[in-house]
C-alpha positions in Angstrom: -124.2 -35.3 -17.7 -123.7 -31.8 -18.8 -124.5 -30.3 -15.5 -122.5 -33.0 -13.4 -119.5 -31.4 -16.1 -120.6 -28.0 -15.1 -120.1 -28.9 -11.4 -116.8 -30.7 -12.2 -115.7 -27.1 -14.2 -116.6 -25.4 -10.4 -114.5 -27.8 -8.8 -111.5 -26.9 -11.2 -112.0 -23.5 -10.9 -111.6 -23.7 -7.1 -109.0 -25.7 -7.6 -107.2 -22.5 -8.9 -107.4 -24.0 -12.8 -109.1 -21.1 -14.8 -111.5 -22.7 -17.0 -113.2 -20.2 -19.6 -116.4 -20.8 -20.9 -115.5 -21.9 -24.3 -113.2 -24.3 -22.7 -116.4 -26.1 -20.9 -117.9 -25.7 -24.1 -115.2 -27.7 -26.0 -115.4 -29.9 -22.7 -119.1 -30.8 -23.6 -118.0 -31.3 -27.3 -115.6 -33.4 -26.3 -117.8 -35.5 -24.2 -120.3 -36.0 -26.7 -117.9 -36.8 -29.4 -115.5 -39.9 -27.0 -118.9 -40.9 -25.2 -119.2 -41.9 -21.4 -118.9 -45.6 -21.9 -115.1 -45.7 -21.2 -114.2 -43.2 -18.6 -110.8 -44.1 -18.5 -111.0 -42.0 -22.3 -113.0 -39.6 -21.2 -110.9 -38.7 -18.5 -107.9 -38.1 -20.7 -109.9 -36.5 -23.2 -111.3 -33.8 -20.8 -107.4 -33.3 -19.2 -106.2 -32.6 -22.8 -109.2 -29.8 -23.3 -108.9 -28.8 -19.4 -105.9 -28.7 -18.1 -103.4 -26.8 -19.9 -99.8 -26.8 -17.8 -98.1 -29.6 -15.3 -99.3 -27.9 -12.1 -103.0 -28.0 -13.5 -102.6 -31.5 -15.3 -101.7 -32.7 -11.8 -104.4 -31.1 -10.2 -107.1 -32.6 -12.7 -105.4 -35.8 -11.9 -106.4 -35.6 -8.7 -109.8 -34.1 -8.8 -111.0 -36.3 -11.9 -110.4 -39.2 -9.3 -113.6 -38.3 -7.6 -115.5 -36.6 -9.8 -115.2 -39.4 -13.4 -115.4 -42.6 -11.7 -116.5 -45.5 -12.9 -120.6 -46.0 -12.6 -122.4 -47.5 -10.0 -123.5 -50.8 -11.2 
């Protein structure tokens, strides 16, 4: 999962939100501490460690769509 985060982190960063690399660290962090299980709460969780103004809140909105989905079943 960390390297699927590490993609996602690329996809922000072209997405003109400036991710550092202590914030994808916290990212990770913060992934291990809420789990994967409910990625409704991961999804929020990231935003709050990701995204750090409207414009890029919105834009995390919009990319987390397709990049934290629910699991193929």
């Amino acid at each position: 999962m960390d390297r699927t985060l590490v993609d996602f982190v690329k996809v922000l960063r072209t997405a003109e939100i400036k991710v550092s690399p202590a914030e994808t660290l916290d990212a990770m962090e913060c992934m291990d501490l809420v789990g994967y299980e409910n990625r409704e709460f991961l999804k929020n969780s990231l935003a709050l460690v990701l995204a750090k103004n409207p414009e890029e809140k919105e834009a995390f909105e919009d990319l987390s769509l397709i990049h934290i989905s629910e699991p193929t079943r």
